[in-house]
DSSP file (Angstrom, degrees, kcal/mol; ACC not computed):
  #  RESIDUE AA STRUCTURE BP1 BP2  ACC     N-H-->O    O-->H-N    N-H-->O    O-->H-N    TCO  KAPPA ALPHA  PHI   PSI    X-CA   Y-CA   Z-CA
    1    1 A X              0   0    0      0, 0.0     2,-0.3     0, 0.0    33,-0.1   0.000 360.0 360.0 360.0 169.5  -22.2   -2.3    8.2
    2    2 A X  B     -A   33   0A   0     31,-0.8    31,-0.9     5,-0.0     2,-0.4  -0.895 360.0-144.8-166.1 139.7  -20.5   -4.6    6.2
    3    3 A X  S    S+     0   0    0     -2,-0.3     2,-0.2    29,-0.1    29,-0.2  -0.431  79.3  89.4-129.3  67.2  -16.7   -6.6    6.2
    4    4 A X  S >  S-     0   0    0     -2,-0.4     3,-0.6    27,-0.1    29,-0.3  -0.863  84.2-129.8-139.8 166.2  -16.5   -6.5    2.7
    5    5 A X  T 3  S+     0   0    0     -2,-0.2    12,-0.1     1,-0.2    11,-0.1  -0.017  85.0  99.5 -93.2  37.0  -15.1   -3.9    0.5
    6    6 A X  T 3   +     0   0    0     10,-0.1    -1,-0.2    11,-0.0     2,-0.1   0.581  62.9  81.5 -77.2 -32.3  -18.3   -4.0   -1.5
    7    7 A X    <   +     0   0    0     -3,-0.6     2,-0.1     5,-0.1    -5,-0.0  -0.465  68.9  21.0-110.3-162.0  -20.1   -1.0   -0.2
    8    8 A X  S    S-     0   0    0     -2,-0.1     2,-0.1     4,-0.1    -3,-0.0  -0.319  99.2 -29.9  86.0 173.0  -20.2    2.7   -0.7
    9    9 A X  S  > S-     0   0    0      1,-0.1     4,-4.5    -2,-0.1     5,-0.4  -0.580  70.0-112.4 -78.5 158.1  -19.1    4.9   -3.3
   10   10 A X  T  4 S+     0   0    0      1,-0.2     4,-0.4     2,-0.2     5,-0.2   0.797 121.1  60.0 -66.3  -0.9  -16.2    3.3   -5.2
   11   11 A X  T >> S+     0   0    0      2,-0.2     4,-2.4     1,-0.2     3,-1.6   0.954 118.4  38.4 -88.7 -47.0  -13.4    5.9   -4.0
   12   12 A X  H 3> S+     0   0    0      1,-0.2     4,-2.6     2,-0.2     5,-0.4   0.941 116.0  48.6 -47.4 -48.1  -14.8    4.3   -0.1
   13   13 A X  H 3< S+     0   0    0     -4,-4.5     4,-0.3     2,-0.2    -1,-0.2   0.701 117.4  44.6 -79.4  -1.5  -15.2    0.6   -1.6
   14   14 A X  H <> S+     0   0    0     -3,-1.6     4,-5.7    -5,-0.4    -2,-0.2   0.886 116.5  48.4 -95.2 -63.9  -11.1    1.5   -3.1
   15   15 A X  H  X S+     0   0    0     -4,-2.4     4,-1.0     2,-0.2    -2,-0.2   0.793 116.0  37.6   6.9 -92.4  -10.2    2.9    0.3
   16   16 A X  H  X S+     0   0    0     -4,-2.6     4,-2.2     1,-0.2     5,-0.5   0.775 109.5  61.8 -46.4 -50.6  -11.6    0.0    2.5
   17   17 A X  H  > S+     0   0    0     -5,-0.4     4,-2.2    -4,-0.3     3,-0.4   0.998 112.7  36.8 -53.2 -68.7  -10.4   -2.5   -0.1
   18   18 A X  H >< S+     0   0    0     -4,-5.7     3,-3.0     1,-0.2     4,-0.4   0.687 123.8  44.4 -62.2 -94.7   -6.1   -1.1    0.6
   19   19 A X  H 3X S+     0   0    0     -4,-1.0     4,-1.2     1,-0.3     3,-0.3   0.517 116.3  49.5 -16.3 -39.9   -6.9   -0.6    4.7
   20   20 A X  H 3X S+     0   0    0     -4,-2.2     4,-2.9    -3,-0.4     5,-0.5   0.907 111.6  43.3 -78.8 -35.7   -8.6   -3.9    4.6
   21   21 A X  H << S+     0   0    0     -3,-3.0    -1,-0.2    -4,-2.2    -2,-0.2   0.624 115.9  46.7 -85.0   0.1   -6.0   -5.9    2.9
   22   22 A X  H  > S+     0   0    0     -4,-0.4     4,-1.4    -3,-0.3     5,-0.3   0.531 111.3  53.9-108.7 -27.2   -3.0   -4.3    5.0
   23   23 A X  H  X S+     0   0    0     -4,-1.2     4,-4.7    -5,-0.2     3,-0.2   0.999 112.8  39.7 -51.6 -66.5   -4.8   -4.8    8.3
   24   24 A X  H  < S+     0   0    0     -4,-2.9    -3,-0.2     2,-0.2    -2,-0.2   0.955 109.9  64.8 -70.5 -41.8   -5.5   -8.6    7.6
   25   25 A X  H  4 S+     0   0    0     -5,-0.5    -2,-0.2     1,-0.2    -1,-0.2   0.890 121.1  23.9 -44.9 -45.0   -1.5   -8.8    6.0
   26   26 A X  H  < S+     0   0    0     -4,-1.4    -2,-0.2    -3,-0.2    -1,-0.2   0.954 136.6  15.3-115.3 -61.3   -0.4   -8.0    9.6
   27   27 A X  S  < S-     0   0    0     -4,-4.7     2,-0.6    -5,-0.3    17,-0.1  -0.317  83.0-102.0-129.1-170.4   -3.3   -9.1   12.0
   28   28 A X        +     0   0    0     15,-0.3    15,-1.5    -2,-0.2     2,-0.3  -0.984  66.7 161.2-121.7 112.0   -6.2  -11.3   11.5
   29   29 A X  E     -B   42   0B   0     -2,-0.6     2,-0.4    13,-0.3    13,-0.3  -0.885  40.4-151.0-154.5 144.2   -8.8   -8.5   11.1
   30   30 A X  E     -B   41   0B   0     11,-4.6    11,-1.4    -2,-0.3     2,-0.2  -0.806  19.1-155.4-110.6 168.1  -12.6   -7.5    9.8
   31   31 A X  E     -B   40   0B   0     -2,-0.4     2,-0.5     9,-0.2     9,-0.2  -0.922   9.9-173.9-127.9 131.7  -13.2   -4.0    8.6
   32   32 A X  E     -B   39   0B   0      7,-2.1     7,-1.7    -2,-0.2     2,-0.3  -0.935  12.0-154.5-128.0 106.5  -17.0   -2.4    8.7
   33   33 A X  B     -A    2   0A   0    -31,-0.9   -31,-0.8    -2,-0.5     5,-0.2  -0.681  12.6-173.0 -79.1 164.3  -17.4    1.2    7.2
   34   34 A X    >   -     0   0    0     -2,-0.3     2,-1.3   -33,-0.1     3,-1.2  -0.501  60.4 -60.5-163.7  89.7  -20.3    2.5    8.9
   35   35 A X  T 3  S-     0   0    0      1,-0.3    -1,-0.1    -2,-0.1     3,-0.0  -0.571 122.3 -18.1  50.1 -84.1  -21.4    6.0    7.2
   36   36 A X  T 3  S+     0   0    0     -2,-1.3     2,-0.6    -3,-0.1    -1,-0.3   0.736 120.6  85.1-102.1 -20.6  -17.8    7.9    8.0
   37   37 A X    <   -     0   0    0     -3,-1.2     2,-0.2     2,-0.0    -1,-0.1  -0.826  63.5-153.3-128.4 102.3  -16.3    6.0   10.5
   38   38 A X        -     0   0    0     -2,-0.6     2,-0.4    -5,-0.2    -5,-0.2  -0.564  10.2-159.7 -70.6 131.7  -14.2    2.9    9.6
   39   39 A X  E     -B   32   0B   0     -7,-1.7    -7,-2.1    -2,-0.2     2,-0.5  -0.936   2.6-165.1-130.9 140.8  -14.1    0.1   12.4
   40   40 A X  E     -B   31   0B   0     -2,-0.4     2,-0.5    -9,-0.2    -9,-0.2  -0.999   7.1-159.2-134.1 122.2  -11.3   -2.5   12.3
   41   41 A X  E     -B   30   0B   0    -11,-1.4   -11,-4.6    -2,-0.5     2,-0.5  -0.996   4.7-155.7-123.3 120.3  -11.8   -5.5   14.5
   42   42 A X  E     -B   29   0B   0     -2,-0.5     3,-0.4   -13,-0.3   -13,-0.3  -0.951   6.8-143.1 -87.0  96.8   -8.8   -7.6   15.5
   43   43 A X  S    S+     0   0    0    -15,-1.5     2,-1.5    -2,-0.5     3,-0.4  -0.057  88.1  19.2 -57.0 163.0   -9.0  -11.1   16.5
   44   44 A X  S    S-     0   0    0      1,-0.2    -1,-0.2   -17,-0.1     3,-0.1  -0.139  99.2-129.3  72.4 -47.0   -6.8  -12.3   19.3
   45   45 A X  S    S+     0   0    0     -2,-1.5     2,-0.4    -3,-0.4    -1,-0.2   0.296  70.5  93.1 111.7   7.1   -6.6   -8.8   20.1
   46   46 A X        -     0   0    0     -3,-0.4    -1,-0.2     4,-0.1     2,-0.1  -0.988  65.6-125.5-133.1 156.6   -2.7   -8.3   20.4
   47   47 A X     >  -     0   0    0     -2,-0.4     4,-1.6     1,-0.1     5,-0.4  -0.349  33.0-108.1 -68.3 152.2    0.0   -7.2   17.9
   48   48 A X  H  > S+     0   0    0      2,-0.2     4,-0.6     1,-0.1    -1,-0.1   0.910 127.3  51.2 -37.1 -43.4    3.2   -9.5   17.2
   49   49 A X  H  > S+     0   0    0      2,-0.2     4,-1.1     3,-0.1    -1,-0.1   0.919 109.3  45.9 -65.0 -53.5    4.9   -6.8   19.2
   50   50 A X  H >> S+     0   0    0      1,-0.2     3,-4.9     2,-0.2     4,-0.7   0.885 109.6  55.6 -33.9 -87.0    2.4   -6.8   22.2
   51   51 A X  H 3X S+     0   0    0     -4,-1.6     4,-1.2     1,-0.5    -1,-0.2   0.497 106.3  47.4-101.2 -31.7    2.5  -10.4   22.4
   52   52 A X  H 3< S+     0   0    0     -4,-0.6    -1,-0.5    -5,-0.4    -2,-0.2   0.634 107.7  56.6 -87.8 -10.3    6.5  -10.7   22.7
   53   53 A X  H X<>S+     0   0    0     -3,-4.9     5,-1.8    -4,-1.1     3,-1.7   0.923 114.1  43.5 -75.1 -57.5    6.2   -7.9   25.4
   54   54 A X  H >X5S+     0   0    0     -4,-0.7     4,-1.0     4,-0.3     2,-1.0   0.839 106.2  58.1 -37.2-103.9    3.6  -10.7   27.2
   55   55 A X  T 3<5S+     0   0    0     -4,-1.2    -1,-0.3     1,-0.3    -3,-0.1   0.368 106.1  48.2 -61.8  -9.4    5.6  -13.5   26.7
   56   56 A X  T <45S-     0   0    0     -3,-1.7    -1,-0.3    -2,-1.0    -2,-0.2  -0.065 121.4-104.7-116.6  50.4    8.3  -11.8   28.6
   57   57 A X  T <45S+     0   0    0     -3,-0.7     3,-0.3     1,-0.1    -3,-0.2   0.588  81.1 133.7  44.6  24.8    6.0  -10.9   31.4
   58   58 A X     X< +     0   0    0     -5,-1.8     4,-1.7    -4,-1.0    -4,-0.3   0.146  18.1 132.7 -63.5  11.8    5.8   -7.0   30.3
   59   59 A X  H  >> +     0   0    0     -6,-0.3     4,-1.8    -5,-0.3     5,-0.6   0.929  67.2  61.0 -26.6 -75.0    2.0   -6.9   30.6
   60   60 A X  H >>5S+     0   0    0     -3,-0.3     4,-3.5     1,-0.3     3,-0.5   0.687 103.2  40.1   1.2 -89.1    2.6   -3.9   32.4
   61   61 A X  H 3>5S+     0   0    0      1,-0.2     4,-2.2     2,-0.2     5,-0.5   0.976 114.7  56.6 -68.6 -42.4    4.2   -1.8   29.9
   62   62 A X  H >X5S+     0   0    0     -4,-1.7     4,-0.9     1,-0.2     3,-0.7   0.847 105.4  52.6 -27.7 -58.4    1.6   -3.4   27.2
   63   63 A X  H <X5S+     0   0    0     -4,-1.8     4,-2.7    -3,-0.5     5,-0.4   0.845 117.5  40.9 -54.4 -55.9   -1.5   -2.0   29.5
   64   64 A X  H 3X<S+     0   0    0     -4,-3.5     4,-1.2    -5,-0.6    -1,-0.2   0.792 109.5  57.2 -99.5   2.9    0.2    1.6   29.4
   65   65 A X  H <X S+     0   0    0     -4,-2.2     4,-0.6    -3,-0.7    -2,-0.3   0.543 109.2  39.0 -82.2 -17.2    1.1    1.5   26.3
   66   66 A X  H  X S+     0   0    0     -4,-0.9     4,-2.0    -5,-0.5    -2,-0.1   0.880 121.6  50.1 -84.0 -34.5   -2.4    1.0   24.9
   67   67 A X  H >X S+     0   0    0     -4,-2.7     4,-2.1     2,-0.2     3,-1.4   0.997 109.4  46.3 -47.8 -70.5   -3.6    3.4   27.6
   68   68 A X  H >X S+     0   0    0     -4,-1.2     3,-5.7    -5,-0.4     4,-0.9   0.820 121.0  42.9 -37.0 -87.0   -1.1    6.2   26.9
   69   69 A X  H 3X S+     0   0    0     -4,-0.6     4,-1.4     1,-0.4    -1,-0.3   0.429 109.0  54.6 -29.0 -44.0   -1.9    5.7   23.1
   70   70 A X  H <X S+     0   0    0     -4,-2.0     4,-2.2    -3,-1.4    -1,-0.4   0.676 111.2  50.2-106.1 -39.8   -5.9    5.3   23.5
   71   71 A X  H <X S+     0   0    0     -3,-5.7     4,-0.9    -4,-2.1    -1,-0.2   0.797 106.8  52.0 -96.6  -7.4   -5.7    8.8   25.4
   72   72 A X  H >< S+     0   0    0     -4,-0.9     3,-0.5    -5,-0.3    -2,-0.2   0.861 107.2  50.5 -63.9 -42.0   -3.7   10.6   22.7
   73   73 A X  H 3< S+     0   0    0     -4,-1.4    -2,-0.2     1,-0.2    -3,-0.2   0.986 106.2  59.5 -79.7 -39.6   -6.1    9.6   20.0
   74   74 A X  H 3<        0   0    0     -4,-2.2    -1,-0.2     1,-0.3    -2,-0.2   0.806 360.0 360.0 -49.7 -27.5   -9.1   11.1   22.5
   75   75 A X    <<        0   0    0     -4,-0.9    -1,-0.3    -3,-0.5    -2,-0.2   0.359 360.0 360.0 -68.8 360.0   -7.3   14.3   22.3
């Protein structure tokens, strides 16, 4: 693995390189290619949006919204 855009073939290291650099613009983020499968790790672990649903005691809908979301992508 690696969380630089340094490995791969270059059209992967070009790839990684845009994903990586829009990820961290918005969240505070690593990215690890790992053969096909891209992994994006998010410090803090909430969006701007989340985190103003929290601060006005919406946990709730945060929690079923990551669910709902998390079982669409299984499908």
């Amino acid at each position: 693995m690696t969380d630089h855009p340094g490995a791969g073939a270059p059209e992967e290291q070009s790839l990684l390189s845009k994903i990586s650099i829009e990820v961290v613009r918005t969240l505070k983020a690593k990215s690890y290619l790992l053969d096909e499968f891209l992994i994006v790790v998010m410090r803090g672990g909430v969006t701007v949006a989340e985190q103003t649903m929290l601060d006005r005691g919406h946990s709730d809908l945060v929690r079923t919204f990551r669910q709902t979301y998390q079982n669409e992508l299984g499908d």
